[in-house]
DRENRODO-974464 format. One record per atom (N, C-alpha, C, O): x, y, z. Coordinates in steps of 0.2 Angstrom, whole numbers, padded with zeros to 4 digits, always signed. Layout:
BEGIN
XYZ
...
This chain:
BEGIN
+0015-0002+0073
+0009+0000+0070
+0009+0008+0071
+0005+0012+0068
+0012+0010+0076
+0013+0018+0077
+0013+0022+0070
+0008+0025+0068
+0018+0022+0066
+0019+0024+0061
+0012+0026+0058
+0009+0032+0058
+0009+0019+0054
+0002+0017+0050
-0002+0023+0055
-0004+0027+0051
-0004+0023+0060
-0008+0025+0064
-0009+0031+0065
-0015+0034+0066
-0001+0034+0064
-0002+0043+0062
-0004+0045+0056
-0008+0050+0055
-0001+0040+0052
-0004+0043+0043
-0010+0042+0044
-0013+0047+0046
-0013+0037+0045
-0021+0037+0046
-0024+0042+0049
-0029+0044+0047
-0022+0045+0056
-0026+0049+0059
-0024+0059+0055
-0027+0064+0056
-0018+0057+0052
-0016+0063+0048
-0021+0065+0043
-0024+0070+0041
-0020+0059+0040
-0025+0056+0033
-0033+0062+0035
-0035+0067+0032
-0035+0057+0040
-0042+0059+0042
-0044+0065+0045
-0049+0067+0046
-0038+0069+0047
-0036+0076+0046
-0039+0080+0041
-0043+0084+0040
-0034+0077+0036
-0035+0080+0028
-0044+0081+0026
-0048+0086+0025
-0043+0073+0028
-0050+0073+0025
-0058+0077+0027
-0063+0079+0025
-0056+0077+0033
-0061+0081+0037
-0061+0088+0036
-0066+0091+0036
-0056+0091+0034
-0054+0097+0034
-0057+0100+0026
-0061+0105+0025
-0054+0095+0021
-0059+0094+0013
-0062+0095+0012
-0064+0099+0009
-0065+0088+0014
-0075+0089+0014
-0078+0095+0015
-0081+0099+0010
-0077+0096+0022
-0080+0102+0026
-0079+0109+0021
-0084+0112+0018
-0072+0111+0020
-0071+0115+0016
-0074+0115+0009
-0077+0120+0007
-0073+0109+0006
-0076+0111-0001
-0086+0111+0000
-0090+0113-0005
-0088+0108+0007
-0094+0108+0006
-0096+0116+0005
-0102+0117+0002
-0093+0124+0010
-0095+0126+0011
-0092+0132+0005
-0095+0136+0003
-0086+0132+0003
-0083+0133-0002
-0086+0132-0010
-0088+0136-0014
-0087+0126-0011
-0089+0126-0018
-0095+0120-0020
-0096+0116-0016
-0099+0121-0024
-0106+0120-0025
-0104+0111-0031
-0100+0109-0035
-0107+0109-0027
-0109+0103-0030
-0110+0103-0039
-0115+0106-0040
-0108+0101-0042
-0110+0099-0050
-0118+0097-0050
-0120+0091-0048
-0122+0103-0052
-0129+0102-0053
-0130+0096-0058
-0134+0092-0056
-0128+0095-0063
-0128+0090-0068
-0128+0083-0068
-0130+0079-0073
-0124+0080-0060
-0124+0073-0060
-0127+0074-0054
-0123+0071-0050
-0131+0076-0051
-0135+0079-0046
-0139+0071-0045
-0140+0069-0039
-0140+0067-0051
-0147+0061-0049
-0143+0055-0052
-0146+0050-0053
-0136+0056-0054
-0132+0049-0054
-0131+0045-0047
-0131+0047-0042
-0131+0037-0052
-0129+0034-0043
-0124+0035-0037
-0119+0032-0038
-0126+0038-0034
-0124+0039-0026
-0118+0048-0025
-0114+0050-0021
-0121+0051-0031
-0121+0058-0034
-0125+0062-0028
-0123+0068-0028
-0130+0061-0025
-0136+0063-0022
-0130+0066-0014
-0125+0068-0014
-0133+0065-0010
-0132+0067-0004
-0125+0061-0003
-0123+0056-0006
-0124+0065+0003
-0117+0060+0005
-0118+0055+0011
-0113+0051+0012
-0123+0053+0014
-0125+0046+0017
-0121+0038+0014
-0117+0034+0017
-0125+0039+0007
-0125+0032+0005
-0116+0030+0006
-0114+0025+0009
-0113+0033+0004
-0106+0031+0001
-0101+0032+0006
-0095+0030+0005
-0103+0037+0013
-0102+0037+0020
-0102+0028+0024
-0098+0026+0027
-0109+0026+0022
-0112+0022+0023
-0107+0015+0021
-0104+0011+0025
-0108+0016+0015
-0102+0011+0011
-0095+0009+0012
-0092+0004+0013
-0094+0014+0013
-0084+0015+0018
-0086+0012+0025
-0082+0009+0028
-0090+0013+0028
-0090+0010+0035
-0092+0003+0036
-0089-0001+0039
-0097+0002+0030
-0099-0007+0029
-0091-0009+0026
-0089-0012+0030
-0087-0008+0022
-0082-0011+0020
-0078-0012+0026
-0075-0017+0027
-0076-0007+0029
-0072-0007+0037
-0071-0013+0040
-0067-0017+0041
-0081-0011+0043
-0084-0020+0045
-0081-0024+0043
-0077-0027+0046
-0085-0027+0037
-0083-0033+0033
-0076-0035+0035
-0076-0041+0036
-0069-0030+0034
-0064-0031+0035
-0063-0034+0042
-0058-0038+0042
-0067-0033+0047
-0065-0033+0056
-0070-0041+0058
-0071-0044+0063
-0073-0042+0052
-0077-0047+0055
-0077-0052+0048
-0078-0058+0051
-0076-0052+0042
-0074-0059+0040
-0071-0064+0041
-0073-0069+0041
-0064-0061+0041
-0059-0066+0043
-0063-0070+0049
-0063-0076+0048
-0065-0066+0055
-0069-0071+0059
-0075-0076+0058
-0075-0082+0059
-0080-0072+0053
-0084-0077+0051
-0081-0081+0048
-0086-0086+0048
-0075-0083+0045
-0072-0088+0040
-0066-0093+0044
-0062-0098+0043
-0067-0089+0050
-0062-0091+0052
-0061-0101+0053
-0056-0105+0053
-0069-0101+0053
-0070-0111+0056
-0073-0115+0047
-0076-0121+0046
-0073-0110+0043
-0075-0113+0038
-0068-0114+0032
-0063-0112+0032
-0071-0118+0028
-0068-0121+0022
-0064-0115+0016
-0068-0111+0015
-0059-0114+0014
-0056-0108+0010
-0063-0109+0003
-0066-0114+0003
-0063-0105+0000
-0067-0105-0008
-0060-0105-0012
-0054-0103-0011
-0063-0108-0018
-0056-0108-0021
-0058-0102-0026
-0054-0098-0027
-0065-0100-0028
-0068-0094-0034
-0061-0092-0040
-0057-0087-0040
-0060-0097-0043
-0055-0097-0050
-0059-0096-0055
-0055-0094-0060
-0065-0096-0057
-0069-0094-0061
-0072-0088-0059
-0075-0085-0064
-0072-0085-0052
-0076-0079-0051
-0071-0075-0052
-0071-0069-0055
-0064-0077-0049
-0057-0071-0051
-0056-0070-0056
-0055-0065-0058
-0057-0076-0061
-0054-0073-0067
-0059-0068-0071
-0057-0063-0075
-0068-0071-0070
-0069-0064-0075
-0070-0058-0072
-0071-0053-0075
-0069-0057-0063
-0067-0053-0061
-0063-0048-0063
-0064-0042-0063
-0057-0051-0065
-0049-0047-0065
-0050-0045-0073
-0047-0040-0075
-0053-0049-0076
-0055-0049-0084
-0057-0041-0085
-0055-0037-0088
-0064-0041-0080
-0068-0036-0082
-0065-0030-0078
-0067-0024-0079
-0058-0031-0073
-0056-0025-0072
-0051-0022-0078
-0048-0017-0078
-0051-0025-0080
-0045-0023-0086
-0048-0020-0091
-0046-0015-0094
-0055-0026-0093
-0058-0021-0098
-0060-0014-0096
-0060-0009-0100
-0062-0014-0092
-0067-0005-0089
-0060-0001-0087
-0060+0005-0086
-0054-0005-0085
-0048+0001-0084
-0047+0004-0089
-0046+0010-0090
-0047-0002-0095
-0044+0000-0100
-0051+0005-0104
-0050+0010-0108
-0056+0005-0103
-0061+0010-0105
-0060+0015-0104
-0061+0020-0107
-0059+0016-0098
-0059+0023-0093
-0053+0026-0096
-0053+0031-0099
-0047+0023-0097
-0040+0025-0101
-0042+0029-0105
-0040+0035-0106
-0047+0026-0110
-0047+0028-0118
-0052+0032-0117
-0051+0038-0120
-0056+0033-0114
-0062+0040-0113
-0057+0046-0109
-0059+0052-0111
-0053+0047-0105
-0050+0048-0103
-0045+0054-0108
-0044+0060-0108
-0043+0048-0110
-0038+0053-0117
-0040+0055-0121
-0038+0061-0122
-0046+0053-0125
-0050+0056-0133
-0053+0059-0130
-0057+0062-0133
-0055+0061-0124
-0060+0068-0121
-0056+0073-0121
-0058+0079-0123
-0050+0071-0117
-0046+0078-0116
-0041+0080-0123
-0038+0085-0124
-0042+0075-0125
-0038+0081-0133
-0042+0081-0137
-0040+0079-0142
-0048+0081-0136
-0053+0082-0141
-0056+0088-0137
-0060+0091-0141
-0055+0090-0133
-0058+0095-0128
-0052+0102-0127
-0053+0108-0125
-0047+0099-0131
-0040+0104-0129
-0038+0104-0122
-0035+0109-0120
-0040+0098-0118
-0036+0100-0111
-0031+0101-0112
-0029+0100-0118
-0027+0105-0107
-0019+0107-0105
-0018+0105-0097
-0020+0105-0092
-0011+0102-0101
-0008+0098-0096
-0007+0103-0088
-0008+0101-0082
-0004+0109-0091
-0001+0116-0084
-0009+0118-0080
-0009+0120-0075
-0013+0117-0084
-0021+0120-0081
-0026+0119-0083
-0028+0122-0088
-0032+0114-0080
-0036+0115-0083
-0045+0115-0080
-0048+0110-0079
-0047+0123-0079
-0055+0119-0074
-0058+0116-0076
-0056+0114-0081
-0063+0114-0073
-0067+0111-0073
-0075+0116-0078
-0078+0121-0076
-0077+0112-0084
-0082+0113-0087
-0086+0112-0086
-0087+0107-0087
-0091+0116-0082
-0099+0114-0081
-0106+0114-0085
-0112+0114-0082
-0104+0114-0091
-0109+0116-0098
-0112+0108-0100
-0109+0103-0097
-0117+0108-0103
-0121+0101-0104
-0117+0098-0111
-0117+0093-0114
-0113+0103-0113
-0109+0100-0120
-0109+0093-0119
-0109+0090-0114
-0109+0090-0126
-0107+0085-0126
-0097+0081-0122
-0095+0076-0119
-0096+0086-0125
-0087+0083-0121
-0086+0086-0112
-0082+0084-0109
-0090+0089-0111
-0088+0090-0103
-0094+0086-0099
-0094+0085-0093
-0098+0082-0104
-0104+0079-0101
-0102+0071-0100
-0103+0067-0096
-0098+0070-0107
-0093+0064-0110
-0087+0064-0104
-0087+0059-0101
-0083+0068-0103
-0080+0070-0097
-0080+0066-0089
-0077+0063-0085
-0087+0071-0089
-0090+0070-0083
-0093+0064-0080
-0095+0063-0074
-0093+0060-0086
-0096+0053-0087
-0089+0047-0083
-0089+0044-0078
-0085+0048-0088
-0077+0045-0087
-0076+0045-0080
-0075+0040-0077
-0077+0051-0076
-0076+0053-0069
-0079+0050-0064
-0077+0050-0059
-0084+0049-0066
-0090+0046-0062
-0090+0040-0061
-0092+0037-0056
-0087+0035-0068
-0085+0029-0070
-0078+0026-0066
-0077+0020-0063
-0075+0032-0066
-0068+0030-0062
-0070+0030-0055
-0067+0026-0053
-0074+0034-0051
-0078+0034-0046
-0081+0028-0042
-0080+0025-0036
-0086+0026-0049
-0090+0019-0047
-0084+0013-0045
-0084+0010-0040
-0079+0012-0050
-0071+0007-0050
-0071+0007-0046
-0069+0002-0043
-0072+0011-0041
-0069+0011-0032
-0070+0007-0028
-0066+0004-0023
-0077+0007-0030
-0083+0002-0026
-0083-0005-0030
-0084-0009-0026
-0081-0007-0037
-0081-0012-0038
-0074-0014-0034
-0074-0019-0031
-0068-0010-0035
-0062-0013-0029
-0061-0016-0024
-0056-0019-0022
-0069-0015-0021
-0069-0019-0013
-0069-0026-0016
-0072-0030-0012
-0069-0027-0021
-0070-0036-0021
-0065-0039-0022
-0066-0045-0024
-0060-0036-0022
-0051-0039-0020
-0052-0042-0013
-0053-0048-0012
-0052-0039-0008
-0056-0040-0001
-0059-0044+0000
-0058-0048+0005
-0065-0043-0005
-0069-0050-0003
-0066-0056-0004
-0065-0061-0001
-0063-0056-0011
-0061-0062-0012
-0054-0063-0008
-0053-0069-0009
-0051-0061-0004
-0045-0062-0001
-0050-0064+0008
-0046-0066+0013
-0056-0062+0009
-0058-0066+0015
-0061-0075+0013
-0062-0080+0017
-0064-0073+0007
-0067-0080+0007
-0062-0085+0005
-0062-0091+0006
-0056-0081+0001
-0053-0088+0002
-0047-0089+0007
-0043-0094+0006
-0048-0085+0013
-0044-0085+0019
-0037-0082+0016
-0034-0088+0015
-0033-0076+0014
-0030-0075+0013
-0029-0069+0016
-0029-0064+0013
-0028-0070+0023
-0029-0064+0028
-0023-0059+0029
-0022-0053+0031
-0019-0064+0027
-0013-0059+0025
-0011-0054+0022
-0007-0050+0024
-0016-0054+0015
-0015-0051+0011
-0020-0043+0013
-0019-0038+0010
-0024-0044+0018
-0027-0039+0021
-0023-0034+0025
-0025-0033+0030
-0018-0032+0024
-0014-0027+0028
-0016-0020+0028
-0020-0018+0023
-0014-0015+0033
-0014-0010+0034
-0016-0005+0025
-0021-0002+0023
-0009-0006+0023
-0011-0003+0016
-0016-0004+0012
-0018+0000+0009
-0018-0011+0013
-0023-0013+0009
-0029-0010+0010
-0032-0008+0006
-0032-0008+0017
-0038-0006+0020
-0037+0001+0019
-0043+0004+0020
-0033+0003+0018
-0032+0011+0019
-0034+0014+0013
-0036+0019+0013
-0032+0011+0008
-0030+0012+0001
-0038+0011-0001
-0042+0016-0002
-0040+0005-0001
-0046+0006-0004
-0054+0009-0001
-0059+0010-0003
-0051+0010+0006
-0057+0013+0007
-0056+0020+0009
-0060+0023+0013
-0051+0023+0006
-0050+0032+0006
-0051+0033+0001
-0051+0039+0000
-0051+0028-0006
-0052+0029-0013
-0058+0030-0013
-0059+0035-0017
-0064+0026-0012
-0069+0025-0013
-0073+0035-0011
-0077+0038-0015
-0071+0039-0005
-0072+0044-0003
-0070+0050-0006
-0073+0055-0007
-0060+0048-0009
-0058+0053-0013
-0061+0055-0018
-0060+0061-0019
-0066+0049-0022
-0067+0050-0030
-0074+0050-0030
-0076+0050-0035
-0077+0051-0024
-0083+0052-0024
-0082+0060-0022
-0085+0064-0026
-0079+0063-0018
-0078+0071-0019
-0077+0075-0023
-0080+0080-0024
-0071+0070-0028
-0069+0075-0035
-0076+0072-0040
-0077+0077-0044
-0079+0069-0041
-0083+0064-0045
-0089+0070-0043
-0091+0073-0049
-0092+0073-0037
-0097+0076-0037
-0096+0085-0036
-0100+0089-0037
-0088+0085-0034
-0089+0094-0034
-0084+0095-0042
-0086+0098-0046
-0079+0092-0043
-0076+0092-0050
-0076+0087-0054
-0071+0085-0055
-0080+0084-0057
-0080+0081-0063
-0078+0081-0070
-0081+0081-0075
-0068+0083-0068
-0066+0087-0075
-0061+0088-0072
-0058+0086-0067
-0057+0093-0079
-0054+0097-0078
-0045+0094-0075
-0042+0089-0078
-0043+0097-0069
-0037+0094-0069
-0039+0086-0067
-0035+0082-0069
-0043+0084-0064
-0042+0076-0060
-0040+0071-0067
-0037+0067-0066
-0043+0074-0074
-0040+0070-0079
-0037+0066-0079
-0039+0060-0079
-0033+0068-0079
-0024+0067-0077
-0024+0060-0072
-0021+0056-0075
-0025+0059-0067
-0023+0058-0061
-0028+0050-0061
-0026+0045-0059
-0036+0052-0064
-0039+0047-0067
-0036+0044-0074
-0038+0038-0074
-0033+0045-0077
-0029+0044-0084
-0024+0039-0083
-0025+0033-0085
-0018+0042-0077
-0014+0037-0075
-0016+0032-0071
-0014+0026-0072
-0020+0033-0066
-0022+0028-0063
-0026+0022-0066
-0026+0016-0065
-0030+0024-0073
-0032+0018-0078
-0030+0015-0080
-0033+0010-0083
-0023+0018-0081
-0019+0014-0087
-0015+0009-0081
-0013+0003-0084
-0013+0010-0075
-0008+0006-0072
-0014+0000-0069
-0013-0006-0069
-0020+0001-0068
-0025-0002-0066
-0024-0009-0072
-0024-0015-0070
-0025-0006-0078
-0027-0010-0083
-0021-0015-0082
-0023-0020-0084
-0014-0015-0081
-0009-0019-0081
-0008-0023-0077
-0007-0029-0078
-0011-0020-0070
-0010-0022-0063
-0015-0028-0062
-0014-0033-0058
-0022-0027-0067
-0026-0032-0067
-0024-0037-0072
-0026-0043-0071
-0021-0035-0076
-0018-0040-0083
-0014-0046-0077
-0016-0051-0077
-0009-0043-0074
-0007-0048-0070
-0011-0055-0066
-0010-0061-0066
-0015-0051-0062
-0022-0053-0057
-0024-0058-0061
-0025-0064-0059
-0026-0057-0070
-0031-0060-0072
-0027-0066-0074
-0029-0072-0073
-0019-0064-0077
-0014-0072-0077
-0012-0075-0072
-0010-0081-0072
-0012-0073-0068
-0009-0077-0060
-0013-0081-0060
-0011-0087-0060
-0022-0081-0060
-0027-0085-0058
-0024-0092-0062
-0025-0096-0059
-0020-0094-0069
-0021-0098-0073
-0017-0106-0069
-0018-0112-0070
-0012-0102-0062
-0007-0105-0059
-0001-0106-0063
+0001-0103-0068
+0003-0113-0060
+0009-0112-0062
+0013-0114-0068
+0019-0114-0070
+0006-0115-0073
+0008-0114-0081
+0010-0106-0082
+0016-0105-0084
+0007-0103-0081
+0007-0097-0080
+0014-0090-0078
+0017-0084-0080
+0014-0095-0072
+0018-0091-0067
+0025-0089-0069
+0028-0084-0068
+0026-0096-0074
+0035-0092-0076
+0036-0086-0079
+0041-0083-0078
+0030-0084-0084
+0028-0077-0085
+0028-0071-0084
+0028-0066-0087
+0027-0072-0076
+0024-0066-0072
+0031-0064-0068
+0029-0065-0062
+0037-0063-0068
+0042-0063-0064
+0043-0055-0065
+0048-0052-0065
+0037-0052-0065
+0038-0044-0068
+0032-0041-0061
+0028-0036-0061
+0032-0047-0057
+0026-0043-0051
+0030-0037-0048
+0027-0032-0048
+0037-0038-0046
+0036-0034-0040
+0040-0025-0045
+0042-0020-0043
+0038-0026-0050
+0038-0020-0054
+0031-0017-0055
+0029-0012-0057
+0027-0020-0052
+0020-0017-0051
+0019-0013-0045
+0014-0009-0045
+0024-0014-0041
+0024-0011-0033
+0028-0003-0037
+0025+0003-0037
+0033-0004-0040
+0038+0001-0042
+0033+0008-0047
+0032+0014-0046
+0029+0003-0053
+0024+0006-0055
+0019+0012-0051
+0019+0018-0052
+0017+0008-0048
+0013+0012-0041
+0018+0021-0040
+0017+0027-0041
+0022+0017-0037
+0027+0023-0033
+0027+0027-0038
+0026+0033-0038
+0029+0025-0043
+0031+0031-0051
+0023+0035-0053
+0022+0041-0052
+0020+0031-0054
+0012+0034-0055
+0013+0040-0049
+0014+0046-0050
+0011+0036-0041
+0010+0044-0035
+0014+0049-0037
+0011+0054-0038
+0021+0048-0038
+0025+0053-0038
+0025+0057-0045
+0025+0063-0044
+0024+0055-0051
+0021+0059-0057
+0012+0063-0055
+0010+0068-0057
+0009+0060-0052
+0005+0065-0050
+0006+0070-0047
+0003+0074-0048
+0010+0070-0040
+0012+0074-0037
+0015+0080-0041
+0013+0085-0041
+0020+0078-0044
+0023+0083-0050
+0018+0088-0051
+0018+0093-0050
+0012+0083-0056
+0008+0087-0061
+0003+0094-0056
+0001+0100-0057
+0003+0090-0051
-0001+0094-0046
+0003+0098-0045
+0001+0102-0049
+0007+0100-0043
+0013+0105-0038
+0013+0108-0045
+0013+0114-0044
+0014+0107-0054
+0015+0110-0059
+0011+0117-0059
+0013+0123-0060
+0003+0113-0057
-0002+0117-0057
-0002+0121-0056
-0003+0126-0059
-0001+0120-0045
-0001+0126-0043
+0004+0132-0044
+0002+0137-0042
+0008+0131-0046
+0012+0136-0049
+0012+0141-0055
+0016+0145-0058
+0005+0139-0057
+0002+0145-0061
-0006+0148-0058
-0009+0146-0053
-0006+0153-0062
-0014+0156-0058
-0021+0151-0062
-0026+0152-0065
-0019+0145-0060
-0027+0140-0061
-0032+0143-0056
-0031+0145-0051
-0037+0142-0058
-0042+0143-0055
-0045+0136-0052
-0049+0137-0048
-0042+0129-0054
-0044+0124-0046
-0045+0125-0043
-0041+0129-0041
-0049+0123-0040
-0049+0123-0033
-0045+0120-0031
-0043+0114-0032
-0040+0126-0025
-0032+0124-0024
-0034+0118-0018
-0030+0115-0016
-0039+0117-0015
-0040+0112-0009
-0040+0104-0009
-0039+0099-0005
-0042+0104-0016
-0041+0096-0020
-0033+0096-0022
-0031+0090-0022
-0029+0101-0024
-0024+0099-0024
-0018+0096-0019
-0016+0090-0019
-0018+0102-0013
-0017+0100-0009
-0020+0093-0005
-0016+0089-0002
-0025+0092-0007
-0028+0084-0002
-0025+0079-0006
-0023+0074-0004
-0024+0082-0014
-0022+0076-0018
-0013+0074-0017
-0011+0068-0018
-0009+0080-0015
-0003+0080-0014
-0002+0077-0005
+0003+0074-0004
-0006+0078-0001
-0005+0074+0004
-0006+0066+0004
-0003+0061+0007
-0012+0065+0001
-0014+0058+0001
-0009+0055-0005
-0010+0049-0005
-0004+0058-0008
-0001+0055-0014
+0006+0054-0010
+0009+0049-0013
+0009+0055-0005
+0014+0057-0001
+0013+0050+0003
+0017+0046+0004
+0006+0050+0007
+0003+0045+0012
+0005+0038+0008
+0008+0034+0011
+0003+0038+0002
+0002+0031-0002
+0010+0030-0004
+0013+0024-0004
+0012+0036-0007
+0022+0034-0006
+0024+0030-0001
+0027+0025-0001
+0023+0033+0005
+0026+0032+0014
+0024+0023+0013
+0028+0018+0012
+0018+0023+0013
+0016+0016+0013
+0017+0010+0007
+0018+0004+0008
+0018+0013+0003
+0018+0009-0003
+0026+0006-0003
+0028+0000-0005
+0031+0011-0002
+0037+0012-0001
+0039+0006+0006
+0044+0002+0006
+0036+0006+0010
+0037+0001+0018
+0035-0007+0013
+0038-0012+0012
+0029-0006+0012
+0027-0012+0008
+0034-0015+0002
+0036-0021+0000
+0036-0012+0001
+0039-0015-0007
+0047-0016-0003
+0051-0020-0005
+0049-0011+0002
+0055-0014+0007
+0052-0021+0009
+0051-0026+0006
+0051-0019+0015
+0048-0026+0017
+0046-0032+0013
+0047-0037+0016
+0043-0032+0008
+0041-0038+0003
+0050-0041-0001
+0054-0046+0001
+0051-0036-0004
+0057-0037-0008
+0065-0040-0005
+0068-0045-0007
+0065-0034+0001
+0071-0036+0005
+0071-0040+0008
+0075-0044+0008
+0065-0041+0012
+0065-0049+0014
+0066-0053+0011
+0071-0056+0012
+0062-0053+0006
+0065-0060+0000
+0072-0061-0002
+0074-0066-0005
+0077-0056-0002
+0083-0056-0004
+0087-0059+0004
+0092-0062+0004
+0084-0056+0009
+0086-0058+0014
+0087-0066+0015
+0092-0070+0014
+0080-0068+0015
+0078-0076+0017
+0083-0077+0011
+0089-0079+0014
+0084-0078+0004
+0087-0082-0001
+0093-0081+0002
+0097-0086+0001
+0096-0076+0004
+0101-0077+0005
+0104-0081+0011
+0109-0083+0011
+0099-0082+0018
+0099-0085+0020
+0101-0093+0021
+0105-0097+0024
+0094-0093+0015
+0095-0101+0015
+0102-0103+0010
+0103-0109+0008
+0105-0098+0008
+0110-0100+0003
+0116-0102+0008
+0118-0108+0008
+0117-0098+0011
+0123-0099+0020
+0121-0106+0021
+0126-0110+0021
+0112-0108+0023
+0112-0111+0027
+0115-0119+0022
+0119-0124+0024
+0113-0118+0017
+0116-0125+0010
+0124-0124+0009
+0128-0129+0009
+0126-0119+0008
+0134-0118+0008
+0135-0121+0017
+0139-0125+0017
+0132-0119+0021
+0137-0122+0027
+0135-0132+0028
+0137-0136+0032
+0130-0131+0024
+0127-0142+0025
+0132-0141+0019
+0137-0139+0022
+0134-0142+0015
+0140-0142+0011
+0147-0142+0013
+0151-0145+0011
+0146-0137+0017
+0153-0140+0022
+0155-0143+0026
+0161-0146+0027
+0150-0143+0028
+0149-0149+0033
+0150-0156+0031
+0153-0160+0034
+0148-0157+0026
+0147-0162+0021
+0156-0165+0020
+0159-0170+0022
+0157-0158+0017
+0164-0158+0015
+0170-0161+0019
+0175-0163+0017
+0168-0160+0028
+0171-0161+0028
+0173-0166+0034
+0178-0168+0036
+0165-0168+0036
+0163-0175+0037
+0167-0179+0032
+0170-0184+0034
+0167-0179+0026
+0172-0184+0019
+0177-0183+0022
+0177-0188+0025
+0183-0178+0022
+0190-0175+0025
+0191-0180+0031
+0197-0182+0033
+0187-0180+0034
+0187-0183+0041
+0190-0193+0041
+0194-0197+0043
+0183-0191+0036
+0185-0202+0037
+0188-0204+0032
+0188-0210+0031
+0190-0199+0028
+0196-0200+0022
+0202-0199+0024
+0206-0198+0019
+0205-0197+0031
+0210-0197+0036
+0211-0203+0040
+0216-0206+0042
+0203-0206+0040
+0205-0210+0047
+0203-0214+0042
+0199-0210+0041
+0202-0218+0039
+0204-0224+0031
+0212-0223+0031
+0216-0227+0033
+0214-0217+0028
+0221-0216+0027
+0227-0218+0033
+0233-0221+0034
+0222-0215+0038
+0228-0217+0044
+0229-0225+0046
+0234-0228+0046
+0222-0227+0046
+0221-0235+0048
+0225-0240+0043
+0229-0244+0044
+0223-0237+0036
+0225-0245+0032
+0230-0241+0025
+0227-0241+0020
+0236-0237+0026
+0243-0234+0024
+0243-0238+0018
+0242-0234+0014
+0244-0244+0017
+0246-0250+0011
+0241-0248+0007
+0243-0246+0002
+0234-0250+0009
+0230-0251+0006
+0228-0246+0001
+0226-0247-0004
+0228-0238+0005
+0229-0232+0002
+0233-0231-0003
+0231-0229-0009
+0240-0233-0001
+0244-0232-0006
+0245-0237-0014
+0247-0236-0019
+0243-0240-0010
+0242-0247-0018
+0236-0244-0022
+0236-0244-0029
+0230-0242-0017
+0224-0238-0022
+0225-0231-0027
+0223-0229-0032
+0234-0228-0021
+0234-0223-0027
+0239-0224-0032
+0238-0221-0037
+0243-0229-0032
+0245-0231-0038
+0244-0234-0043
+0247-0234-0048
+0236-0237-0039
+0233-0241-0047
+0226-0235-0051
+0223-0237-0056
């Protein structure tokens, strides 16, 4: 756990350092001043610490109770995360080439226009997804699926809920596009899976493209990384402090994401190959358990053998 423990406390480095700075640094978006949980930073402070909770104290409370099967709550769950990934994608893209975004730079609009308002919506939207997120969580405690709760998983979703609440209320625009863009479009896939797993194993022979969804991930951080580091290499006027936190936290989620997809994958190739040894050596054994007492027949009854191999 060393490892996890440093990114986390490094993480929260970042992030204290962020805040602070962008709070004293740059002025909050007057325009979504009175959207939900747009207002002061309490409530969604608040929200990341109750999900923490929840994580440190469900599995207990469930611990002496019955699993939930919620196959009808997963699936319009996963449904409805594909449809609104897939919304945010498409507002996303027809905003910014309808807006003339560029790809090498682009700030952040603070005009009531229709397209930076349009914009600033999408952003907000991606934002709130955050919080609908936490209900992968919930459903992996009610149906006791404790495992599925690791390190990454807890880290991921409740640094995203903070991230996208910072760019959501001091930039609502601008470069985050990008980084919102990609992240809807892999969401919308990642839940297309989510939504056919629920169907079981009619289903399942289909899905043999899971652990290309871990690779996905990695390819997404690592092209945003790019786009950011592109950025900074001209004179944009972003604010370079979001870049930065976005290139350390993209680094963090490689580090992790990368242990996660060894660990799953290698393993698995391990174990099968394991148990292949372990069948080729009962094969052997087999083999030669036969060898054995087709010697001592051969030795015992010589005539009998030979008259069987002539006939």
């Amino acid at each position: 756990m060393k490892a996890p423990l440093a990114i986390a406390v490094l993480y929260s480095m970042v992030v204290v350092y962020g805040v602070s700075t962008t709070m004293h640094e740059y002025r909050e978006d007057p325009r979504i001043r009175n959207w939900l949980f747009m207002g002061k930073w309490g409530p969604v402070f608040y929200l990341t610490g109750a999900y923490v909770f929840m994580v440190l104290l469900g599995p207990l409370i469930m611990r002496n109770r019955e699993a939930f099967s919620l196959k009808t709550g997963m699936k319009l769950y996963n449904l409805t995360q594909v449809i609104l990934s897939a919304y945010m994608f498409k507002e996303f893209v027809i905003t910014a080439y309808l807006s003339g975004y560029s790809l090498s730079c682009q700030p952040v609009e603070f005009s009531h226009k229709p397209l930076p308002m349009r914009m600033a919506a999408a952003c907000w939207w991606f934002f709130f997804s955050k919080i609908i997120d936490v209900f992968d969580t919930i459903f992996f405690i009610l149906r006791k699926k404790n495992s599925q709760i690791s390190f990454l998983h807890v880290y991921h979703h409740s640094t995203m809920i903070l991230n996208w609440w910072v760019a959501a209320k001091f930039t609502p625009g601008g470069q985050v596009f990008f980084q919102c863009m990609i992240n809807s479009l892999v969401h919308t896939i990642m839940y297309s899976y989510y939504f056919l797993s629920v169907f079981g194993p009619a289903v399942q022979k289909y899905l043999w493209w899971k652990k290309y969804l871990t690779q996905l991930q990695l390819i997404q951080f690592t092209i945003i990384i790019i786009h950011v580091i592109g950025s900074m290499r001209t004179t944009c006027t972003f604010p370079y402090i979001f870049n930065w936190y976005v290139i350390c936290y993209g680094l963090s989620l490689i580090a992790l994401f990368s242990n996660f997809y060894m660990e799953t994958y290698s393993n698995q190739k391990r174990v099968k190959a394991n148990e292949q040894s372990v069948l080729d050596s009962i094969a052997q054994d087999k083999n030669m358990n036969y060898e054995k007492k087709r010697m001592e027949v051969i030795t015992r009854y010589p005539l009998q053998q030979l008259v069987r191999g002539v006939l």
